[in-house]
N, C-alpha and C positions, 0 to 999 in steps of 0.2 A: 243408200240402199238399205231395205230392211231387210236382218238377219233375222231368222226363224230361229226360237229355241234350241231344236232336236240341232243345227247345226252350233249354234253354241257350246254348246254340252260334247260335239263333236270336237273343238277345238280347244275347249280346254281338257280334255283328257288327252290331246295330243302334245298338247304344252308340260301337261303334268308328266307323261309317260318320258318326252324326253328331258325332266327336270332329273327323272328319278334314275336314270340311263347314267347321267351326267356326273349323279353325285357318287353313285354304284361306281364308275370309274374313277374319280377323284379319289375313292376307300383304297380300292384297289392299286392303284399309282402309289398314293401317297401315304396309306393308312387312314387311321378313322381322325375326323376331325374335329368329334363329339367333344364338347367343354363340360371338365366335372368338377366345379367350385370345393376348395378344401373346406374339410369338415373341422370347423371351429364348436363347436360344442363339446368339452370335455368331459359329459355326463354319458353315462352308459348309454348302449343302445335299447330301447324297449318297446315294447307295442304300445306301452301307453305313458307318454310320458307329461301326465300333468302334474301339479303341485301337488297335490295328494300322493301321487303315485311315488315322489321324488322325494318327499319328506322321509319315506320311509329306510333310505337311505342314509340318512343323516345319524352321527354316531349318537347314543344315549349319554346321555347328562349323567348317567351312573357309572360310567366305563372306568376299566381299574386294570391295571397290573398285577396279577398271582406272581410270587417269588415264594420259594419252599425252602426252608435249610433243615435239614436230620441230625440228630442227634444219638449217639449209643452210649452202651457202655463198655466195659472194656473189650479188647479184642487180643487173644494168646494168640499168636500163630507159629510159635515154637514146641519144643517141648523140654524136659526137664535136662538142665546141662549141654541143651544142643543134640541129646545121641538121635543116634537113627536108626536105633534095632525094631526090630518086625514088634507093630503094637503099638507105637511111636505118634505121634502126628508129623513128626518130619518124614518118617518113615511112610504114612499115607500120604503126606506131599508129592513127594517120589513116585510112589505107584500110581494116584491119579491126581498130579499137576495142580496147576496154579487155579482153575477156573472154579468148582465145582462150590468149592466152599462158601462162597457169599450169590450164589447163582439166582437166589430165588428172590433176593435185593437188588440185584444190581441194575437191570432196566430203570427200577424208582428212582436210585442215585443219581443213576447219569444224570440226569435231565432236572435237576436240582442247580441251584446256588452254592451249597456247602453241605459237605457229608463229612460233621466232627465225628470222630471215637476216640478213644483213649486205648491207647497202643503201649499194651503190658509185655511188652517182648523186647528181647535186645537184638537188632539185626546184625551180625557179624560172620565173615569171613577169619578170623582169626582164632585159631581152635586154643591157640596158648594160653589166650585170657583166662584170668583167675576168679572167680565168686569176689563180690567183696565184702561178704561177711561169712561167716564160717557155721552162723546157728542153723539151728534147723527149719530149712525153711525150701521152699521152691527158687529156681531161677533157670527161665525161659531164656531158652538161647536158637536162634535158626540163622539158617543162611539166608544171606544176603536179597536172593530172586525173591525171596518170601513176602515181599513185599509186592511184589504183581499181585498178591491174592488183595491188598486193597484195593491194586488199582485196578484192578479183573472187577469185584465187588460195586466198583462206584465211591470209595471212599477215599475223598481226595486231601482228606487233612486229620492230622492226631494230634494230639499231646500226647509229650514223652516227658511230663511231666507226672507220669504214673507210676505208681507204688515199685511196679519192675525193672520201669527204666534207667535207672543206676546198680542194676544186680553187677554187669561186668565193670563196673568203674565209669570214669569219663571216658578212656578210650571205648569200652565198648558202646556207649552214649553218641562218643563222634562217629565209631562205624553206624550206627545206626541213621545217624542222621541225613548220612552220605546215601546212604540207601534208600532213603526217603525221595530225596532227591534224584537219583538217576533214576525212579520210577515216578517222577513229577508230582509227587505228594508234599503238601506243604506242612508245614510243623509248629507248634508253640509251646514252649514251657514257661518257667517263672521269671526269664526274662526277653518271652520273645512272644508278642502278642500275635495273634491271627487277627487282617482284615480283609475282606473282604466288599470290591464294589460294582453295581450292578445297577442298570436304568439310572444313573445319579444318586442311588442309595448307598451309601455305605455301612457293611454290618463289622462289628469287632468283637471276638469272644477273646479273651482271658483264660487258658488254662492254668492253674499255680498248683503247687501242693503247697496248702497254707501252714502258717506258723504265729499259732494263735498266742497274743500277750493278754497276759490275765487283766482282768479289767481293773480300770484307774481313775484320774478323774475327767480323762478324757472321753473314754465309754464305760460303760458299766457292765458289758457285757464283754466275752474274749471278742479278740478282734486282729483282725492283719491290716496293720497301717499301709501296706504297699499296695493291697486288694483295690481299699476303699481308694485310694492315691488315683489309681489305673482309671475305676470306674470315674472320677470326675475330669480325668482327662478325655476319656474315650466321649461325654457326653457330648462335650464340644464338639465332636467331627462326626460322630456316626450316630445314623436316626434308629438303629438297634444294638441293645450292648450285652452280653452275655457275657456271666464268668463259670467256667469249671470246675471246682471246689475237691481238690484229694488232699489224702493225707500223707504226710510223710512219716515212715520210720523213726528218724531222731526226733522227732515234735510229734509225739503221743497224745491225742485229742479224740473227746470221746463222739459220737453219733447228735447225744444233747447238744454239745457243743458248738458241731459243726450247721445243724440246723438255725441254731442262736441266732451263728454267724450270718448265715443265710440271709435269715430277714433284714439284720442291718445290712448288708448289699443290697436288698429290694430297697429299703429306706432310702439307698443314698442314691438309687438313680441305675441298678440295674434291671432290665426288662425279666430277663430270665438268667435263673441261678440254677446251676447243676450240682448235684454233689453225688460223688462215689460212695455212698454207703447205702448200706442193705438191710435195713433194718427190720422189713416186711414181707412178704412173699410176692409181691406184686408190686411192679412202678407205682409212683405217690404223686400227683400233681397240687402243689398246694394252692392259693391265690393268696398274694398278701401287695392292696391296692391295685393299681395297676399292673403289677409283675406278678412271674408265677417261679416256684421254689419245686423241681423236679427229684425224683431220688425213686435209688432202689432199680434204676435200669439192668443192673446186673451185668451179665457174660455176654455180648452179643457175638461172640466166637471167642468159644475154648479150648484150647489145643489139647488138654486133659479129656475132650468127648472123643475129639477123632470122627465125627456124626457129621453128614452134608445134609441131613433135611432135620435138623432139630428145630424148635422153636424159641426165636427171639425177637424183640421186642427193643424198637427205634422210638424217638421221640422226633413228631412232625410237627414243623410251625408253619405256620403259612399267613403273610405277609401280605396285605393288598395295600399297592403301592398307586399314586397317581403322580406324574410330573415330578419325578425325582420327590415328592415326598410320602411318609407313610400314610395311610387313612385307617388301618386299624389289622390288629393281626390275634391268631389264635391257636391254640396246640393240642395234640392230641397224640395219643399213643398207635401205635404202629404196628401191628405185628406179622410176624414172618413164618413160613416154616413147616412141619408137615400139619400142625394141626390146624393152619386156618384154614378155612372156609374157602378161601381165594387167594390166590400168587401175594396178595398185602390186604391185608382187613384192618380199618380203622376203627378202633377202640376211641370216643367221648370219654375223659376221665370224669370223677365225681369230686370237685376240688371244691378244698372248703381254705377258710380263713386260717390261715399261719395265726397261732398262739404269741 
């Protein structure tokens, strides 16, 4: 029998209608029984994903790690003998707390590697302690908390290897140290090296107050056998080595001197040399080879100002690292305080060749 089109078209729309009847019930009974294959492509999703589109994805040949470590100079946060009469900086401790004083730094520190200073104060609890020298001279004495203002600040490590740091004796030295410690600050003097590791880098600074032997025929120039000793240890393990350079009271040595010294530490394998002296109005960046010879950082808090927006001046390095090793790093001055321009403004030093 022959079927006519128009009835054709009749019967598959009848077929289809109850196809679609069937499956609408089977949702509905059973849920949906739609198959959605997993997505094995682990590249983003995009509107246009060809080769071109997807290269641009791909990390740069030049990519590198930033690592920062800061450097200052000293930092008082006591005041003279410990008192606390009105006028004081213990005495403005008290009235406005631990925070205000390094407030205009501390966001930069956090978020650092290492924030050295050199910590001219004796932290103690113990009022009995004696000076231990009797001439006329200063000795910073605060309590104990006072140490929250570096870790308030961002400043997670000192040397108490500084000119003040034995004003109370050894005891007040071990109180200080303790002190350091229950506000998780790390410490070095002239037998306790600072290191520090990070992405596979290891950095090491050297705080001392040196003790310079007049020259022989060993060097020609004064020199600290223990310094130079440290620095060819340290090169072995760590891909950046700093040392600290003060002086001490019983070993009298002059500014010449200690610069001298300086250079033979760049010589023997240190990246960067710091030294405590002030010779000039202004931080000194010098270049001698590959390493650079700092100075003249000065006060980065003095308990003698009593001032929360004064201006001071940190030392920035910064470090580009790849795959646990370094590719090349550079340094710059820092400054802080009511006169800059911005919350931290980098100062370019003008550094020329160490003599």
């Amino acid at each position: 029998m022959r079927i006519s089109t128009r009835m054709r078209q009749t019967v598959g729309g009848v077929v289809l209608g109850i196809l679609t009847v069937s499956l609408m019930a089977t949702q509905f009974l059973f849920g949906s029984t739609t198959y959605i294959p997993p997505r094995t492509d682990p590249s983003p999703l995009s509107a246009d994903t060809t080769s071109e589109n997807l290269s641009d994805l791909t990390e740069p040949a030049d990519a590198y790690e930033m690592l920062r470590l800061h450097f200052t100079g000293s930092v008082v946060i006591g005041s003279m003998l410990g008192t606390q009469t009105h006028g004081t900086f213990n005495a403005a401790v008290l009235e406005n707390g631990t925070k205000p004083w390094l407030s205009d730094c501390a966001r930069r520190f956090a978020t650092d590697t290492m924030t050295f200073s050199l910590l001219d104060t004796v932290l103690t609890d113990n009022a009995a302690l004696s000076t231990r020298q009797k001439a006329e001279r200063v000795w910073y004495m605060a309590p104990t908390y006072h140490a929250k203002i570096l870790a308030n600040g961002g400043i997670d490590t000192v040397s108490v290897a500084a000119p003040h740091s034995l004003d109370y004796g050894t005891d007040g030295l071990s109180d200080t140290i303790a002190a350091l410690a229950e506000y998780g600050i790390d410490w070095g003097d002239n037998t306790h090296a600072v290191y520090r590791t990070q992405n596979g880098i290891t950095f090491g600074v050297y705080p001392t107050s040196v003790r310079l032997t007049a020259p022989d025929e060993t060097y020609t120039v004064p020199y600290d056998a223990a310094v130079l000793s440290w620095i060819d240890t340290a090169r072995e393990k760590c891909a950046f080595v700093s040392v600290y350079l003060t002086a001490d009271d019983a070993y009298p040595v002059t500014d010449a001197d200690m610069l001298t010294f300086a250079a033979l530490c760049a010589e023997r394998g240190a990246d960067l040399v710091l030294l405590d002296i002030d010779p000039d109005d202004e931080p000194v960046m010098q270049t001698a080879g590959g390493s650079r010879i700092v100075y003249g950082l000065g006060a980065f808090l003095s308990g003698g100002e009593r001032l929360t927006d004064r201006r001071h001046t940190a030392l920035e390095v910064e470090i580009r690292t790849e795959n646990g090793s370094v590719l090349s790093w550079d340094a710059s001055f820092l400054t802080f305080g009511a006169e800059a321009e911005e919350p931290w403004v980098l100062h370019a030093p003008d550094p020329f060749d160490a003599a």
